[in-house]
N, C-alpha and C positions, 0 to 999 in steps of 0.2 A: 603590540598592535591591539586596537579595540575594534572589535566585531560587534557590529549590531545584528541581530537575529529579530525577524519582523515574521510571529509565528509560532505559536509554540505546544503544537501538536507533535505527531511522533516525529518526523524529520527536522522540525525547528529545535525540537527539544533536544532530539540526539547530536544535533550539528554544535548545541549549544554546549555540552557535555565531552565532546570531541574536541571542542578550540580553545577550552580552556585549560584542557591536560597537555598542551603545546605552548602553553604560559600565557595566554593571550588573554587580554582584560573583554569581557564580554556582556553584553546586555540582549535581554530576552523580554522581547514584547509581546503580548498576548491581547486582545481584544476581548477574549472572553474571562472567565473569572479562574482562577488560581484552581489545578486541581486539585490542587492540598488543602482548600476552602472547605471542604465538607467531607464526611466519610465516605469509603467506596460504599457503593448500592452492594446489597447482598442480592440484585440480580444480575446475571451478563446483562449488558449494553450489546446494541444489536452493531455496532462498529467493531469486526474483526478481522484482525491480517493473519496470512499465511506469512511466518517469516521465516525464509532458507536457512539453509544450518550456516553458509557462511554469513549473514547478518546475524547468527545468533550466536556466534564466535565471536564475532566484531562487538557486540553488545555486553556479551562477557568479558571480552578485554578492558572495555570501558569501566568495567565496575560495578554498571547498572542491572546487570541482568539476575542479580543475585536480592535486588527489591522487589523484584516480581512478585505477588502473591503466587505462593505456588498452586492454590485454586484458582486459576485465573488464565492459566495455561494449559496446554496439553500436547507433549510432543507426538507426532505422527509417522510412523514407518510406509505408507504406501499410499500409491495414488492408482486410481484407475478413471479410464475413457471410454466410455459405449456411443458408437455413432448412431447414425439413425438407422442404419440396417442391421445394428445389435451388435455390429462387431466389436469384440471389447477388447482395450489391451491395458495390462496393469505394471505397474514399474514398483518397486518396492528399494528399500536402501538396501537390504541383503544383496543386491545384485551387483552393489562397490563397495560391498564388504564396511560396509558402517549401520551404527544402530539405528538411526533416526534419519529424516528428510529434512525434518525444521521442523516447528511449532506453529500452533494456534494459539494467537494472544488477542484476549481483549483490548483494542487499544487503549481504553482510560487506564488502565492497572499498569501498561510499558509506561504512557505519557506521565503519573503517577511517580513510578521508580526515575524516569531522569527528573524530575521535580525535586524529588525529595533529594537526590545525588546534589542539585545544585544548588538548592537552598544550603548546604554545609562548604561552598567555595567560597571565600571573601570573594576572588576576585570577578565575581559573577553576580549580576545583579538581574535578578527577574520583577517583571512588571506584569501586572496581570489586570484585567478591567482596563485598558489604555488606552487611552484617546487619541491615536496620531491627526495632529491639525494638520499637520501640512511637510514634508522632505524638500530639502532645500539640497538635491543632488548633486549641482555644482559645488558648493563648500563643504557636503559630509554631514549636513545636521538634519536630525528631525524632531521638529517640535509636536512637543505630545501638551493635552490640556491639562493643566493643574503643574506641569514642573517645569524644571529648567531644561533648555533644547538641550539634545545628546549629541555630541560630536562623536563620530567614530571614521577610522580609519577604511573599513571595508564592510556593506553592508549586503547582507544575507536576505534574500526572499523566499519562504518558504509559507507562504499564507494561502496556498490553494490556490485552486483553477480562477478565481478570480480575484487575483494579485493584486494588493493597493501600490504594492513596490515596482510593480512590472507596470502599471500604468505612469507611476510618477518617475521612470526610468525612460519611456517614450517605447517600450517595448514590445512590437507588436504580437497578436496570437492568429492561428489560423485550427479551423475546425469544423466539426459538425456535428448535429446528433443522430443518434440510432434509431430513433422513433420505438424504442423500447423502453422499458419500467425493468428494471432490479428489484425486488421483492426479497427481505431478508426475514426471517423469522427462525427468535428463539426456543426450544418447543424441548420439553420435559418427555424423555421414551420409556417405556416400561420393558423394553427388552435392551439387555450391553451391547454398546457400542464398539465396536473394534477403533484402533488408531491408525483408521486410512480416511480417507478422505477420495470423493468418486465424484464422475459427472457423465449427464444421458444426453445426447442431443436429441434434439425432433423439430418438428420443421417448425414450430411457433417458437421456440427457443430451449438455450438448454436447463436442466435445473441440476441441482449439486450437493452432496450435506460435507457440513466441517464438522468434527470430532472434538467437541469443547470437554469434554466428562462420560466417564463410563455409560452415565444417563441423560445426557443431554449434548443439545445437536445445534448446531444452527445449517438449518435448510434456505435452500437460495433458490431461486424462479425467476428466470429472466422469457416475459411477456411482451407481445407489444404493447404499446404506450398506453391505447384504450382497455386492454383487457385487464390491468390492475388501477389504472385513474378513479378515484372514486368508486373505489368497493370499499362494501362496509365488513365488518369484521367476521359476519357469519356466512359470508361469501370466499373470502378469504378463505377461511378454514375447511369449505368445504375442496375448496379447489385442490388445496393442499395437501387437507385430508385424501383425493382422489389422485393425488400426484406420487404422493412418498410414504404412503400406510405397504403400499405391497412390499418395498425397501425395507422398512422399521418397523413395522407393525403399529399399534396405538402410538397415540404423542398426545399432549396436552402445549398446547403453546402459551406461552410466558409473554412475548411481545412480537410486534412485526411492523415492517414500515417497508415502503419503498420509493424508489429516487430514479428521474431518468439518466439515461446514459449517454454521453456527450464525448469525445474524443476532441483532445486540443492541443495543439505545442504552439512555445515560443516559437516565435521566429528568431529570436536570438536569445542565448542563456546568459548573456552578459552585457555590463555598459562600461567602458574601457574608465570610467569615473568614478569604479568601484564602486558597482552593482553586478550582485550575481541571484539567478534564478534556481531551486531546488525543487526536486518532488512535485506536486502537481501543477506550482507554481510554472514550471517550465515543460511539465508535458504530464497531460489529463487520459488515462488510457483506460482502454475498456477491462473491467474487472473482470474476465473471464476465467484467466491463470492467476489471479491475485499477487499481481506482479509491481503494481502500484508502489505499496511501504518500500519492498527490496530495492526496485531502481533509485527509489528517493536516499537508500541508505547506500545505497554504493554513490551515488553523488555527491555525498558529502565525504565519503572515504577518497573517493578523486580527487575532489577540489583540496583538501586538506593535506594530500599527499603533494601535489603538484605547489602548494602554497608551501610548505616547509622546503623544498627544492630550488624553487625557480621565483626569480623576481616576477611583481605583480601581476605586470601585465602579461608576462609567457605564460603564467601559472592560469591564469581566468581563458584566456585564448586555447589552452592546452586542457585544459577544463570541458569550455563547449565544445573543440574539434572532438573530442574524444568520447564524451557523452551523446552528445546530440547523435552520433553514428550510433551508439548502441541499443539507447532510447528508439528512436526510429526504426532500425530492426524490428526491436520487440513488438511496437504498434502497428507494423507493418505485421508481423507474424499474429497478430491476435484478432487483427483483420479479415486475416486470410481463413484463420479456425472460426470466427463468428460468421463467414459467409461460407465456407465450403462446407461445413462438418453440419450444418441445418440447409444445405439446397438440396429442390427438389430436380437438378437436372442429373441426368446419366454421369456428364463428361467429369462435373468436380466432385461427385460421389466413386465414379469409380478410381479420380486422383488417391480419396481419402483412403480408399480401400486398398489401395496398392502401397501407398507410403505407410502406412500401418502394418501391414502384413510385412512389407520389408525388414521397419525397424522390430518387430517379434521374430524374423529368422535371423535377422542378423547383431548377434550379440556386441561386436564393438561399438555397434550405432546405437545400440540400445541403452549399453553403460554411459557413453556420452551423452545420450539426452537426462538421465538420472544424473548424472552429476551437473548436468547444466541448470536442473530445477533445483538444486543444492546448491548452487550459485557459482559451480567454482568451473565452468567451461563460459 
């Protein structure tokens, strides 16, 4: 079978890496330029996922995960949650008996390691800087500028929330946005970092740090939409400065940007003409639990699983029935923490405070939710 893969960030790249260790001849298109083009930056890049320990199992089965710059990661044992009336609750791995939760990866450095994995496949051909003119979805072909059209058998969407596959699929979306700004910034600390990772709520939004290095952090600040639009840099840091100095003490920031946040899904993850939707492509979710990369990588462990199984069409149909249910939970759930855990009424503050307090007295509820952030509930 030839897979085409239109995509080739962390989920196009690892799906690409995935389908060809199942023999499958495959082509990987990228619009932007080859990350093997140029040296890594000796700074982080302000793009980082949280990935669960069961995608970082899955990663190391692959192969890839042992390309990692190991300055480039940094695995984490706990998480904690403070609402807006302080209560805090912390989950750590020790509590299911494992060492770690998962990792913090830069994503250029994972997108990097499966590059590098597949430039060493004959049967894997990657294109990078690509022009696609135009998908011809009834016959399988897409003609790209400067070569000869590519026929493939089944073809892959994993190009982000705003899919060139999923439009020339006839695939609708439905959504909206938050009327908030995401705020990410890299920032150098003069005191050690521990390997947890934490978040505060308050009623303007919540903010967060991730554990990149002994000394260095990346702090997160989600605003509404006017209150980071058009700040300049020494604004910035003061806010931040006034937000996460009493957390970490001094920092010196390295870079920062920020992006609004938008919530979206397919209304369908597939076109029975051999088109399938992955990772943001098929549902855009709020980055709150940095749940993003992992649903994208268990969708490809889906689909892949149900395609080695089940002829086509049950395998793509068995595919959506089955993600789209889980996908939508999650969005559903991160809904619920973006509106409940920052209002200022009684009735869904005092929800938060009760289902908190429950899952801290009651231990089997509480190992279930730690293994569910580790991926494997």
């Amino acid at each position: 079978m030839h897979v085409a893969i239109v995509g080739g960030g962390l989920v196009g790249a690892a799906a690409a890496v995935a389908a060809q260790q199942l023999g499958w001849q495959v082509t990987l298109l990228e619009r932007g330029p080859s990350p093997l083009a140029a040296a890594p930056s000796a700074l982080w890049d302000l793009r980082i996922s949280s990935v669960h320990q069961r995608n970082v199992n899955w990663l190391q089965q692959l192969g890839v995960w042992s390309l990692v710059a190991p300055s480039r990661y940094l695995p984490y044992d706990a998480l904690s949650v403070t609402t807006c009336d302080r209560q805090q609750l912390d989950f750590t791995a020790a509590e299911v008996n494992e060492p770690q939760l998962g990792v913090m990866v830069e994503n250029n450095a994972l997108v990097r390691a499966c590059w590098e994995y597949l430039a060493s496949q004959p049967q894997v051909t990657c294109r990078a800087a690509c022009d696609i003119h135009q998908f011809d979805i009834k016959n399988k072909t897409i003609d790209v500028k400067g070569g000869e059209p590519i026929h493939y058998d089944l073809l892959l969407g994993a190009d982000g929330v705003n899919s060139v596959v999923a439009k020339a699929a006839g695939i609708g979306v439905r959504g909206w946005d938050y009327g908030m700004r995401c705020l990410l910034a890299v920032a150098e600390v003069k005191q050690s970092i521990a390997a947890q990772t934490w978040e505060i709520f308050r009623p303007e939004g919540p903010y967060a740090l991730l554990p990149l290095q002994e000394n260095l952090a990346c702090l997160i600040d989600y605003r509404a939409e006017q209150d980071w639009r058009g700040k300049d840099e020494s604004q910035v840091k003061a806010a931040l400065k006034e937000t996460f100095t009493p957390h970490i003490g001094p920092f010196k920031l390295q870079n920062f940007a920020s992006f609004p946040l938008r919530r979206q899904r397919a209304l369908r993850y597939y076109d029975e003409r051999g088109v399938v939707l992955l990772g943001d492509a098929a549902h855009g979710i709020h980055p709150l639990a940095g749940q993003g990369v992992n649903l994208g990588f268990v969708d490809v462990q889906v689909l892949l699983q149900a395609l080695r199984t089940q002829p086509m069409a049950q395998a793509l149909a068995h595919y959506e029935q089955q993600q789209m249910r889980v996908n939508q939970r999650m969005m559903r759930a991160m809904d619920a923490i973006h509106i409940g855990f920052r209002s200022p009424h009684l009735i869904p503050r005092f929800a938060v405070a009760s289902g908190l307090a429950a899952v801290s007295l009651v231990k089997p509820l509480k190992r279930h939710i730690v293994r569910a952030a580790m991926g494997w509930e």
